[in-house]
C-alpha positions as CSV (number, residue, x, y, z in Angstrom):
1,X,151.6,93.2,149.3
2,X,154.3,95.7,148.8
3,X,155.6,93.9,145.8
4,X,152.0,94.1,144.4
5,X,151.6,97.8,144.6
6,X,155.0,98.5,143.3
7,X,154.0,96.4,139.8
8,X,150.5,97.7,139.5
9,X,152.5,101.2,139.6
10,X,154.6,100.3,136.9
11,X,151.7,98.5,135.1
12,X,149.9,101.8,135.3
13,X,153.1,103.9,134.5
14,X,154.3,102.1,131.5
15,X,150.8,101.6,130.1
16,X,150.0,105.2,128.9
17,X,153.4,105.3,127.1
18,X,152.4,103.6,124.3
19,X,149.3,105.9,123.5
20,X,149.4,107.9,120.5
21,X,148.8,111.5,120.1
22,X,146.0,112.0,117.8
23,X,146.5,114.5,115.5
24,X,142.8,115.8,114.8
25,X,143.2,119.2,115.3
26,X,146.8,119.6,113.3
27,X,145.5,118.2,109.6
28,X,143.8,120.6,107.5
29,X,140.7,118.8,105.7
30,X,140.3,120.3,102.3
31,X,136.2,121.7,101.8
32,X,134.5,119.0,99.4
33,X,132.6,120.1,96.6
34,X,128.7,119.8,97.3
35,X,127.4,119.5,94.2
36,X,124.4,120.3,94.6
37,X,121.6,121.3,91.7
38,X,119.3,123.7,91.9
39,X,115.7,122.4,91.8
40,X,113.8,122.5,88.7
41,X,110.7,124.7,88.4
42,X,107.5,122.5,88.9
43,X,105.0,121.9,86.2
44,X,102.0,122.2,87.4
45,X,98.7,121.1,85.8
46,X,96.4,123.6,84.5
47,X,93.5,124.6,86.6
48,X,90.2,126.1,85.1
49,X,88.4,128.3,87.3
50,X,85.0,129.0,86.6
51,X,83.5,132.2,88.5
52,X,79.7,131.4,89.4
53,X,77.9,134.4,90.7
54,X,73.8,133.8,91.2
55,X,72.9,135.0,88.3
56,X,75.3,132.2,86.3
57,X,75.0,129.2,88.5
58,X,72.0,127.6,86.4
59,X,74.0,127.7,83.0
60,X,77.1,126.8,84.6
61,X,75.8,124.0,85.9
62,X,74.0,122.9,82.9
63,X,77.4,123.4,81.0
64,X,79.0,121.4,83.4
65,X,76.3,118.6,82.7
66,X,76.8,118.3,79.0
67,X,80.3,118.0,79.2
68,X,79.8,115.2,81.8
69,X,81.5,116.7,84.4
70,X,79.5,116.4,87.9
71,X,79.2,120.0,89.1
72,X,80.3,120.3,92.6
73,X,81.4,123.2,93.8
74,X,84.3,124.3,96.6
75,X,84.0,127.9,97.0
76,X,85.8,131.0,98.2
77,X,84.9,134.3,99.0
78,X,86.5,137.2,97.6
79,X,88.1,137.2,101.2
80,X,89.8,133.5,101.1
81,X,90.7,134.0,97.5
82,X,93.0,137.3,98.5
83,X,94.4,134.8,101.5
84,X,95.0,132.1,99.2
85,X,96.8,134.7,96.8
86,X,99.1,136.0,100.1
87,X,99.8,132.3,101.0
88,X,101.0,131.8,97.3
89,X,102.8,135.2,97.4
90,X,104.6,133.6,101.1
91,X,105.2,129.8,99.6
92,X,107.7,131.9,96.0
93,X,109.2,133.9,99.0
94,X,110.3,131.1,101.1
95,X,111.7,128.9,97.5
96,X,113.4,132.2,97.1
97,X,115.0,132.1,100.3
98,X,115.5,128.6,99.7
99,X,117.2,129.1,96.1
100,X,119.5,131.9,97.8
101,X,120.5,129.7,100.4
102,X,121.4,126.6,98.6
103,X,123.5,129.4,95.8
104,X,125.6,130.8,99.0
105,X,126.4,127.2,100.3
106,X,127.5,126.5,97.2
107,X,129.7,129.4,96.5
108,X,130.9,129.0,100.5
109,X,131.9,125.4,99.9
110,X,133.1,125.2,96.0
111,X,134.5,128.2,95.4
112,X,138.2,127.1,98.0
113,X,137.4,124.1,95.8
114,X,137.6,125.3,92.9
115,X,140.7,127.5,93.6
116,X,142.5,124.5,95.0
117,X,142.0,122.6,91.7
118,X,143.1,126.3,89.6
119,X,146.5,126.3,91.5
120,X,147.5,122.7,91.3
């Protein structure tokens, strides 16, 4: 029994000798270039509003009709049509955010990069 303990010792000893230090935290990983491209603009389709008031809304329709186009109508009042504006207005903000965002990672992550490749 003794002998037993006295070689699982050494088994145990002897064992974590042969590990290797790893050396994660020593080697400096150069930054890789992103390359990323900024979006394109969209290109959007062309809308054509048509204002309808009371007094219009016969010879719109009928205007509509000869053209073939089946007058239906989704409305807004002047009320939704300043929200929809504002929620436009938010939607640029936010792709401006976006674009700025996407330029400073860029210019975080490239510009050691590019410095690296200048002095080599």
């Amino acid at each position: 029994m003794h002998s037993i303990l006295i070689i699982l010792s050494i088994i145990l000893l002897t064992g974590c000798s042969a590990v290797k230090k790893l050396q994660i935290f020593k080697t400096e990983v150069p930054r890789q270039e992103l390359k990323l491209e900024k979006p394109t603009p969209l290109e959007l389709e062309q809308l054509r509003w048509i204002i309808i008031t009371s007094e219009n809304a016969e010879e719109v329709f009928q205007k509509l009709e000869e053209q073939g186009i089946d007058p239906v109508i989704f409305g807004l009042s002047d009320k939704d049509f300043q929200l929809l504006s504002k929620n436009f207005a938010r939607i640029r903000n936010q792709l401006k955010i976006t674009n700025d965002l996407l330029d400073k990672y860029k210019e975080y992550y490239e510009t050691d990069v590019k410095e690296n490749n200048t002095k080599k």
